[in-house]
N, C-alpha and C positions, 0 to 999 in steps of 0.2 A: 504493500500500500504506500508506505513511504517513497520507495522508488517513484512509481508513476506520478505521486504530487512532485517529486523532484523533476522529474520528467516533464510535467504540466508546465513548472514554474519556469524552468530553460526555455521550452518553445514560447511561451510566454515575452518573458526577456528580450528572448530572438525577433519576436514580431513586431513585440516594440520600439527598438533597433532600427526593424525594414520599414517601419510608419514612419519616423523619424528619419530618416536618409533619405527616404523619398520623397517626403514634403521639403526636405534643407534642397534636396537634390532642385526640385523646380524653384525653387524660390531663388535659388544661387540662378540656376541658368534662364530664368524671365531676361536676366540682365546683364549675364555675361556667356551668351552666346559661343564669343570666341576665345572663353580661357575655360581651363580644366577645372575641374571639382574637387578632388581628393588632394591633388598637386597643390598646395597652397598656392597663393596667389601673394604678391606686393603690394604693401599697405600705400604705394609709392600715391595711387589714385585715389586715396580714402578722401572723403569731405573733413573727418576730424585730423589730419592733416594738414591739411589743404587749411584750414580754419586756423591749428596751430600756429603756422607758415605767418598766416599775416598777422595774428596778433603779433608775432616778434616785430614784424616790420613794421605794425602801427608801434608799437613801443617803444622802438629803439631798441640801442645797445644797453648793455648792463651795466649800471652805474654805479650803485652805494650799496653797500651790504655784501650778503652771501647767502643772501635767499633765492635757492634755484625756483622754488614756485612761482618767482616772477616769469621767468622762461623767456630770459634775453638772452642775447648773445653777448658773448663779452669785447666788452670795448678795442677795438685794435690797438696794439702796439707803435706806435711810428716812430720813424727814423728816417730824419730828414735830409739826412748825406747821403742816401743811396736812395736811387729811384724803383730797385727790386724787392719784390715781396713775395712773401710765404703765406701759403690760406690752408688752416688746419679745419680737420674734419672727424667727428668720430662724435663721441657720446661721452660720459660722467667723467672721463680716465683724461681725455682730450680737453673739454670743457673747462674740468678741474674741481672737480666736489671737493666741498670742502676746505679749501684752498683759498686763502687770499692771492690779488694779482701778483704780486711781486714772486709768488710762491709758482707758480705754474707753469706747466710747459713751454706755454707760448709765449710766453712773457723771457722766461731763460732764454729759447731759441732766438728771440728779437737782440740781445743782448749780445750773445756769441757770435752770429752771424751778422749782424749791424745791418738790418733788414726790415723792412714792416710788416706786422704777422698782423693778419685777419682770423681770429679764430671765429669758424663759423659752426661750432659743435656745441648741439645741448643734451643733456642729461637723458636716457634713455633714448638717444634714436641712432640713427646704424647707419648703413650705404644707402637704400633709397631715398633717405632724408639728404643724402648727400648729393645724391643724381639730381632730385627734387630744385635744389636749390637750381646750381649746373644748367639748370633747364628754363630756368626765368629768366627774363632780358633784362629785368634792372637786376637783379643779382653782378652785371658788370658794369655799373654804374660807377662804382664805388672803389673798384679794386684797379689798384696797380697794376702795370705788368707782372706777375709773380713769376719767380724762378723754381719755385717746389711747390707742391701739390703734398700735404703730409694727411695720409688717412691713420689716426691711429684705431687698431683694430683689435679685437676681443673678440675669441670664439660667441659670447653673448649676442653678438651683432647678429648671427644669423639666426636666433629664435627669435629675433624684430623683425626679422624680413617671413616667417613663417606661421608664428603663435596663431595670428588670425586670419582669414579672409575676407577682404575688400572687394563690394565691385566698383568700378568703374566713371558710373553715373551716379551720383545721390543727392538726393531732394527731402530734406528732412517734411514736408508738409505730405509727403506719400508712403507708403507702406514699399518699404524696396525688402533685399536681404536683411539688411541690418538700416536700424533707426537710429538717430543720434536726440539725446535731449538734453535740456540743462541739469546739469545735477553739480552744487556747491560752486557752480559760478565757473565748470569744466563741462566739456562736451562727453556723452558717457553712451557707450556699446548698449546697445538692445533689441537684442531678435523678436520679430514678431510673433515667437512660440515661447517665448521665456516662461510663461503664464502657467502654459500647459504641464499637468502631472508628467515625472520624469525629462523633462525637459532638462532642468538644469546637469543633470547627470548624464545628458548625451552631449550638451553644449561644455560641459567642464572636467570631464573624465576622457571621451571619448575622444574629442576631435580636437585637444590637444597629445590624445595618444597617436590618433593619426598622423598630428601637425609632425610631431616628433620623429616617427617613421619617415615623413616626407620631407625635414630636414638631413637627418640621419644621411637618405641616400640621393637626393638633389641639392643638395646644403650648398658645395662648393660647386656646382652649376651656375646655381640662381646669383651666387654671392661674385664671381666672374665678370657677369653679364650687368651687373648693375655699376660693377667697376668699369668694363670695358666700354659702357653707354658712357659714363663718367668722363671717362679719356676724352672719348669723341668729341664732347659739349667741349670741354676745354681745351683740345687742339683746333676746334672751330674756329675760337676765339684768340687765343695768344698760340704764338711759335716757341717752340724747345724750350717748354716747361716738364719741367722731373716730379714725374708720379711717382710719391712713395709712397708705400704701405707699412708702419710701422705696427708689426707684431707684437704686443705687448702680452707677453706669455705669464699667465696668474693660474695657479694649483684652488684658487676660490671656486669651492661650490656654487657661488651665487655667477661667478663670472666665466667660468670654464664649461663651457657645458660641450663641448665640441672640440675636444685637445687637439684632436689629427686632422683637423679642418685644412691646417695649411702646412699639410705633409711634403717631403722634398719633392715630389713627382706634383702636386699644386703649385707649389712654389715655383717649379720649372715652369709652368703653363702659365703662369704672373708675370715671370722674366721674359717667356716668349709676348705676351702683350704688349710688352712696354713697360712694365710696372719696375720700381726697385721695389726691392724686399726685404727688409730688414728683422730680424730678429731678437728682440731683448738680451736673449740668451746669449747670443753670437756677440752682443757687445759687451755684457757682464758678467760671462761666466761665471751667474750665480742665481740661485731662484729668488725673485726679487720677495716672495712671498714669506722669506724666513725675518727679514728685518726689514723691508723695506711695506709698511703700510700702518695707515692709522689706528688702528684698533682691531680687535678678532670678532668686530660687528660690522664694519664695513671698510673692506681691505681695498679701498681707491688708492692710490701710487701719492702719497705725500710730496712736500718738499725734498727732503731727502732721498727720495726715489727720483725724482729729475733730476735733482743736483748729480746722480751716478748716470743717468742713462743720457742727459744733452749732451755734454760737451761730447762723449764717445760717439754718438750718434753725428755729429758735425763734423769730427775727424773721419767717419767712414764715407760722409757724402763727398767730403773733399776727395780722399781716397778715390773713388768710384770717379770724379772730376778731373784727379790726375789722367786715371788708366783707358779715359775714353781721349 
């Protein structure tokens, strides 16, 4: 007897599942026709993006304090004896959590290099945020000719390019995929089935188990492809500018979730794009994650971690500027 309720409860389960996949299934493809379903999709087209995008640009650069909830970009660097510039890109590690200006990457690199750094990286977002900008016409309003292109990069970048699915078109005043509403003064994710019994546990178990698979084995595809769009934008616009990709290699559960993402046979297929490639590792032979972070709550790269990884990092770009 128990068997067969066991029995009951699985087909059960299972049907609930195939009602749930196939109502997500039409509702994704009403409106994106021409992308895949299970393949996660690029947040690069989302409306809460796109919304993020200009609040920065109505606000401005980031001024007073060290409150990322403002969600500015930080103020550029200048240097008024050289007319080259440097435009960093990446997310909390880039940006600089936690970190006063004087303290941060970009700020060090502006100093060593006698350059003006545009750091164009906020807190949580990855490569498409990075294409995103790359892809707006006043985005080169502003900037210098820059001589480096620096992405600094975290295996975490690619669960931002996959965690969720975006389509394309969104209209918050229509029932699309996903709905967006005000929630605490922030735009906030909402499927039209959230409501529904078992919902949450298909939207929050499941197709982040999916997301994960479909990172796992497209991860460094997808993450290529929004670099190698990147290049294009900005070889469109300036000449023999140096894309780097700075590897910053963290043993943090919160940040590592993808180690072998940029394994040497990757890294080869980066060099063949045009990209430099840099590895933390390769400059400090040492895990920056043993001494080098603020606390065992959130292991962002301090001052201290710049102050080892700039200047070694500007002696390997010169290096790489001798040998071409």
């Amino acid at each position: 007897m128990s068997k067969q309720i066991f029995k009951i409860i699985i087909i059960n389960i299972l049907l609930i599942f195939l009602v749930f996949l196939s109502l997500d299934y039409k509702l994704y493809k009403k409106d994106n026709n021409n992308l895949p379903f299970i393949h996660m999709v690029s947040s690069l087209n989302s409306k809460e993006f796109k919304d993020h995008y200009k609040k920065i640009i109505n606000n401005g650069y980031y001024q007073l304090g060290n409150d990322q909830s403002s969600f500015m970009f930080r103020r550029p660097v200048k240097y008024k004896n050289n007319n080259k510039s440097i435009i960093i890109f990446g997310g909390s590690f880039a940006w600089g959590a936690r970190l006063d200006e004087h303290q941060t990457f970009h700020y060090k690199i502006s100093k060593l290099m006698k350059r003006t750094v545009y750091n164009r990286a906020i807190s949580a977002w990855g490569t498409q945020h990075m294409l995103y900008q790359l892809l707006q016409k006043d985005f080169y309003n502003t900037i210098s000719e820059p001589e480096y292109i620096i992405y600094v990069f975290i295996s975490n970048h690619i669960d931002r390019i996959f965690k969720y699915r975006f389509i394309n078109m969104m209209d918050k005043d229509n029932y699309n995929y996903l709905k967006y509403n005000n929630f605490k003064d922030s735009l906030k994710e909402e499927h039209r089935l959230q409501h529904i019994p078992y919902w949450r546990f298909y939207n929050e178990v499941i197709l982040p188990f999916i997301a994960r698979k479909s990172a796992e084995k497209h991860g460094f595809e997808f993450l290529e492809k929004h670099l190698i769009e990147s290049k294009r934008a900005v070889d469109s616009h300036y000449k023999n500018v140096k894309f780097v990709i700075l590897d910053y290699e963290t043993e943090s559960k919160c940040f590592n979730n993808y180690g072998d993402i940029l394994n040497e046979e990757n890294v080869k297929k980066l060099r063949n794009d045009g990209f430099i490639v840099i590895k933390t590792s390769d400059l400090t032979n040492i895990k920056l994650d043993e001494k080098y972070y603020l606390d065992k709550k959130d292991e962002h790269p301090n001052e201290k971690a710049w102050d080892l990884i700039t200047p070694l990092l500007v002696r390997k770009l010169k290096e790489i500027e001798k040998g071409n």
